[in-house]
C-alpha positions as CSV (number, residue, x, y, z in Angstrom):
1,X,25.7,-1.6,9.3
2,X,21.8,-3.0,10.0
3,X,21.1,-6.7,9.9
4,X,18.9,-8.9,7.1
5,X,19.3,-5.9,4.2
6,X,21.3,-2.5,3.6
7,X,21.7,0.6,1.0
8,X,23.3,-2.4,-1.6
9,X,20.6,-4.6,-1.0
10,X,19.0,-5.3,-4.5
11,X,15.4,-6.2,-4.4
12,X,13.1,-8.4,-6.9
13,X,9.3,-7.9,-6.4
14,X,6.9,-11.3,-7.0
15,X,3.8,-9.5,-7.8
16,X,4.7,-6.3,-8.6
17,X,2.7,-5.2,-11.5
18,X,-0.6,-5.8,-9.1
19,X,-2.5,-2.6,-7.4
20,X,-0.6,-3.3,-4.3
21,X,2.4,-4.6,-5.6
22,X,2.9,-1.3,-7.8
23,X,2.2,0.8,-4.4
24,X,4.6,-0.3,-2.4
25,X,7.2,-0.8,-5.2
26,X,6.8,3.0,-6.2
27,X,6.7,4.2,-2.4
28,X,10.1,1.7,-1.4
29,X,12.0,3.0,-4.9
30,X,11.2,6.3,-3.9
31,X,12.2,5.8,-0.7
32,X,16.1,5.5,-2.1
33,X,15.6,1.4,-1.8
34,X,18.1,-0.7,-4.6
35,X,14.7,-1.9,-6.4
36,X,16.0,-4.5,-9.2
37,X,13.1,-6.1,-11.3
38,X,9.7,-7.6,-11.2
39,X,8.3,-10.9,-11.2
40,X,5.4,-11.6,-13.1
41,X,4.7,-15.1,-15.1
42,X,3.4,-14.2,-18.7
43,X,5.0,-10.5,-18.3
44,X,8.5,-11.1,-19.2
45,X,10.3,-8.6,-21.4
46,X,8.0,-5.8,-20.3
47,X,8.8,-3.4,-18.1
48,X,6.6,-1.6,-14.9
49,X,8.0,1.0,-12.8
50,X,10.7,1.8,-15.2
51,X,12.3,-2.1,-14.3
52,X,12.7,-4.8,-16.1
53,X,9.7,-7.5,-15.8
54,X,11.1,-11.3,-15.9
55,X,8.9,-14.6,-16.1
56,X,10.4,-16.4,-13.3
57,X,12.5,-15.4,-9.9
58,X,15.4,-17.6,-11.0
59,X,15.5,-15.5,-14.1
60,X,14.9,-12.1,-12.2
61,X,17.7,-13.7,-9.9
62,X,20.7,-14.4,-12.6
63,X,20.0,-11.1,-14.6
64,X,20.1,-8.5,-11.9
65,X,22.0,-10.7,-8.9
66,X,18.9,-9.2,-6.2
67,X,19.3,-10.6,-3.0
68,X,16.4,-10.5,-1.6
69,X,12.1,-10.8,-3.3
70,X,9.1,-9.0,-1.9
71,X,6.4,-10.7,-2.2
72,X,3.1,-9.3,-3.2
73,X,0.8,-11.8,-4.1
74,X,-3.0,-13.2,-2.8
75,X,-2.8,-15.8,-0.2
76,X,-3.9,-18.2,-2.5
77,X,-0.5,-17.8,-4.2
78,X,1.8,-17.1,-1.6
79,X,2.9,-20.4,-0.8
80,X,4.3,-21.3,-4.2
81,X,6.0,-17.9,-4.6
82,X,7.6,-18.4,-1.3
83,X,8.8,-21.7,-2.4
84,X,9.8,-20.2,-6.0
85,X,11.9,-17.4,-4.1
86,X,13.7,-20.5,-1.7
87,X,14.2,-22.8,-5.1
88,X,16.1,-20.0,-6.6
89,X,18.2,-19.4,-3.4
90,X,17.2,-15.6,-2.4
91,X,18.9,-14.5,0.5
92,X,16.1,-13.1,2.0
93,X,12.2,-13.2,1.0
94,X,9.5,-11.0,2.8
95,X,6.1,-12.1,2.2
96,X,3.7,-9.5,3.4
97,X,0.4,-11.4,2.2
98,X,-2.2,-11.7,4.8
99,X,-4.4,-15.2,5.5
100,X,-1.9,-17.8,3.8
101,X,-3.2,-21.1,5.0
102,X,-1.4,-23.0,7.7
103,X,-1.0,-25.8,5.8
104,X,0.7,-23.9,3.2
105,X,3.2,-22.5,5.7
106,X,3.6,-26.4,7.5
107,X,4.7,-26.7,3.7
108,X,7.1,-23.8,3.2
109,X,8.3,-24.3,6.6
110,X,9.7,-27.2,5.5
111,X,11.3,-26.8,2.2
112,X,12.6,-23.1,3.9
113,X,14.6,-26.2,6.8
114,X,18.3,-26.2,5.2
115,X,18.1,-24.0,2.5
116,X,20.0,-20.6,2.2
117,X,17.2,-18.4,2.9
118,X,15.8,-16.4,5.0
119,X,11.6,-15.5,5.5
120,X,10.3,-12.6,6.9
121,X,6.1,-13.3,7.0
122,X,3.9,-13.9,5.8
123,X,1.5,-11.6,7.7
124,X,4.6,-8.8,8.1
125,X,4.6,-5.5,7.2
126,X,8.4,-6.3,6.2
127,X,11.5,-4.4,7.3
128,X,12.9,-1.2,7.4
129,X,16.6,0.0,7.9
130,X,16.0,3.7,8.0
131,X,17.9,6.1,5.3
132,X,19.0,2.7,3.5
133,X,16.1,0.2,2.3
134,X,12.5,-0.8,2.7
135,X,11.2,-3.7,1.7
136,X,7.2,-4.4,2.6
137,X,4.7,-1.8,3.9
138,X,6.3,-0.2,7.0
139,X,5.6,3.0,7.2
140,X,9.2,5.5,6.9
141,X,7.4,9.2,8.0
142,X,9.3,9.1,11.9
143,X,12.3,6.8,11.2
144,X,15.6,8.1,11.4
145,X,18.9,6.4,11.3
146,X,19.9,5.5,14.6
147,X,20.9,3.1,16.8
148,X,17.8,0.9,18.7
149,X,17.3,-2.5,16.7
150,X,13.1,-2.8,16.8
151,X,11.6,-6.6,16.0
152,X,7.7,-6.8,16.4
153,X,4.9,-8.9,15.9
154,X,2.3,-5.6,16.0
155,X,2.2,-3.3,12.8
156,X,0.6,-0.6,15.0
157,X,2.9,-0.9,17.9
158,X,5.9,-0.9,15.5
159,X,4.9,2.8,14.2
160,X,4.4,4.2,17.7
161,X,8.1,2.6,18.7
162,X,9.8,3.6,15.7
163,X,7.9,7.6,16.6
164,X,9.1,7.4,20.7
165,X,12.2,6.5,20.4
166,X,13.0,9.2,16.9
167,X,11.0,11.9,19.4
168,X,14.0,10.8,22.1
169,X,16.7,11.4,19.4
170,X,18.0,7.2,19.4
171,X,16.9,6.3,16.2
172,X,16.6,2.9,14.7
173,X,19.5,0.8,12.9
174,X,16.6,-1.9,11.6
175,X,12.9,-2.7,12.7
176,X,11.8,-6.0,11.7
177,X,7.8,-7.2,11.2
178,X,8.3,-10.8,12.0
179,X,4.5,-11.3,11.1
180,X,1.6,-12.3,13.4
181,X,0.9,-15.8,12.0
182,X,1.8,-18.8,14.0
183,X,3.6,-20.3,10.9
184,X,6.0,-17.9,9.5
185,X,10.0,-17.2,9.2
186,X,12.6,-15.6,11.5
187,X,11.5,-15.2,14.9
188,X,12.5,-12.9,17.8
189,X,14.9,-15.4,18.9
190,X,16.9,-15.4,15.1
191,X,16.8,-11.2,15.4
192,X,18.0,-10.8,18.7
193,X,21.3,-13.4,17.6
194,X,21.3,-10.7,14.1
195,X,21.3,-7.4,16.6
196,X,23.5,-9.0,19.3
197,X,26.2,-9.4,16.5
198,X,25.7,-5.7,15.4
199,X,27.8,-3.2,16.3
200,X,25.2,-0.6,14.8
201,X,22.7,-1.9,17.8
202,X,22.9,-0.6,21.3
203,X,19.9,-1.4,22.3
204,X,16.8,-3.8,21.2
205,X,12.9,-3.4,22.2
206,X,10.7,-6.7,21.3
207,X,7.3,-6.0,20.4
208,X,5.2,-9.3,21.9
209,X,1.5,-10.1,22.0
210,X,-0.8,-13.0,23.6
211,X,-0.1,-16.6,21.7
212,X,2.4,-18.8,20.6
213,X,5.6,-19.4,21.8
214,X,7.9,-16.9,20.3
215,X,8.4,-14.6,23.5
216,X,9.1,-17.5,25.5
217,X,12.1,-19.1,23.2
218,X,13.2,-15.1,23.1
219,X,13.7,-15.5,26.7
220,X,15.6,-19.5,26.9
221,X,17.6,-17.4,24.5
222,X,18.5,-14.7,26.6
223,X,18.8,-16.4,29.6
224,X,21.8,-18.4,28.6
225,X,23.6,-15.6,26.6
226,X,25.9,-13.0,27.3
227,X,23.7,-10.8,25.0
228,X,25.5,-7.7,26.4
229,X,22.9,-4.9,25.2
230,X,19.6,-3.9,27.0
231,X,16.3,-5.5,25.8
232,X,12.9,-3.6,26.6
233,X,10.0,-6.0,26.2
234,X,6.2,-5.1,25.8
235,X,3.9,-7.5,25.3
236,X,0.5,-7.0,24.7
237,X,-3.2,-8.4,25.5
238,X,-2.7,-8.3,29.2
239,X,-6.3,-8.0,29.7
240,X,-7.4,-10.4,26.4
241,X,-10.3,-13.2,28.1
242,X,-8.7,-16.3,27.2
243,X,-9.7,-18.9,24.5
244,X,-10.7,-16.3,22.8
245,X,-8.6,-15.2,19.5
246,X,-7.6,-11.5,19.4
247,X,-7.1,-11.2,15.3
248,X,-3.9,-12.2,14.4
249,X,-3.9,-16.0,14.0
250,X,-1.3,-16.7,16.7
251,X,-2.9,-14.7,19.2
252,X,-4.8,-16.9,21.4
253,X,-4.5,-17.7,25.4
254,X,-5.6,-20.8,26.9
255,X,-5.0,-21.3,30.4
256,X,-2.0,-18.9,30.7
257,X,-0.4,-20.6,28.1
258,X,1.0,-17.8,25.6
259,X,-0.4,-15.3,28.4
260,X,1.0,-11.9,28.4
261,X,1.6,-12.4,32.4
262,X,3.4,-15.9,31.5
263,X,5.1,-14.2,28.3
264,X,6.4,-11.4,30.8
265,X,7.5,-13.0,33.7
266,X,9.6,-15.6,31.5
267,X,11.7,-12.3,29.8
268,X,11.8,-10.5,33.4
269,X,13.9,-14.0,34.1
270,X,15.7,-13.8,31.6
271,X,17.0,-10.4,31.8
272,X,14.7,-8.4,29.6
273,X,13.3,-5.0,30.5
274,X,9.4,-4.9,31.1
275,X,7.3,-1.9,29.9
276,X,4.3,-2.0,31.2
277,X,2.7,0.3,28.4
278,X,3.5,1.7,25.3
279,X,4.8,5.1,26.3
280,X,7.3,3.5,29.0
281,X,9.3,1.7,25.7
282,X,11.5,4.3,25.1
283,X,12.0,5.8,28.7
284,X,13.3,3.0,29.8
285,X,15.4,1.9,26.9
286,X,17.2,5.4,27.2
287,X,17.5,5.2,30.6
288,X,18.6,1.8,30.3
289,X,21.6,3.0,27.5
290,X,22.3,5.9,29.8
291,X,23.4,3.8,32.5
């Protein structure tokens, strides 16, 4: 069991015949992923990766009953093939496009309220249930099936996670990229409900940085539920001047708001375990599922 996508997971890519979009198609179909079609206006009927190409999602949708579109597409475009992907009612869509505008997002955000999807992104290098499925760019080299539920907002960090706790023999049931934009899909709080209900996950490490709120509603979250499994927290830009952005678009302190100290002590509160550094995230999550 993993949450968000499995092994029967069928996938529809929105961009696929593009450079990228035929990279990470190839890599996630040889990876053993249930790839289903391609979406490409103007390209239906053909085919690209030895799949069937369609003109529309809802099209790709009815003919090959895919749950859930990658999409692949320039940031100009990423909004309306979000919104094409909700219209047709895909379970879940993982946008890994870089610099959408916000406004396109305050947009998406919107028609995504209510409907029966779910977004991963954009700005995400996707998710990953090791042995079973990939869907976006994370890299698969040191995951192995296991049992430590991983949801990040770093690309890097993810990889050296996913590498610590393989090296410590625990494994990972799913790792979720919930993107570093301040607009975008499922949150920490939403994964930590999804690996709380798991019976897969033992164990859950939260990859934070400086900015935005997310962190903080991880923590209201955990401080009024039973959550039952340990939660190692490291959050990152602890010595980031503030009012100055760091990159991503979300990462930005001002006055301790969104700080990494703030960020920290809220989780501590709540429950959470704090790792100071990267190589303490494992450590103490198995010493934490030892005891």
């Amino acid at each position: 069991m993993a949450i968000l996508a499995s092994s029967n997971t069928g996938v529809i890519v929105q961009g696929m015949t593009g450079r990228a979009g035929t990279f990470y198609s190839d890599a996630a179909i040889r990876y053993g992923s249930r790839y289903a079609a391609g979406v490409r206006p103007g390209k239906g009927g053909r085919r690209h990766l030895g799949l069937p190409m369609y003109n529309t999602v809802k099209e790709a949708a009815e003919a090959t009953e895919a749950a859930a579109s990658l999409i692949v597409v320039p940031a100009h475009q990423a909004a309306a093939a979000m919104i094409e992907a909700i219209e047709a009612e895909i379970g879940l869509i993982v946008c890994i496009t870089e610099r959408v505008p916000i406004h396109d997002m305050v947009k998406v955000k919107n028609i995504l309220n209510g409907s029966r999807s779910a977004l991963i992104g954009p700005n995400s290098q996707g998710l990953l249930v090791p042995g079973q499925c990939k869907i976006g760019v994370m890299a698969t080299d040191a995951a192995v099936p296991g049992r430590v539920g991983i949801v990040s907002r770093s690309a890097s960090l993810t990889s050296e996670i996913v590498a610590q706790t393989t090296r410590l023999g625990m494994g990972q049931s799913t790792v979720v990229g919930i993107g570093g934009d301040p607009i975008h899909g499922i949150g920490f709080r939403r994964c930590l409900e999804l690996f709380k209900e798991d019976s897969d996950t033992d164990g859950v490490v939260l990859i934070g940085e400086i900015g935005g709120t997310e962190e903080e509603e991880a923590a209201e979250y955990l401080s009024r539920e039973k959550f039952g499994k340990p939660v190692v927290a490291l959050i990152v830009g602890r010595h980031a001047p503030e009012e100055r952005r760091m990159g991503h678009a979300g990462t930005l302190s001002v006055l301790e708001s969104g700080s990494a100290r703030a960020k920290c002590d809220a989780l501590n509160r709540a429950g959470a375990l704090i790792a100071k550094h990267a190589d303490d995230v494992a450590p103490k999550l198995q010493n934490a599922l030892a005891n």
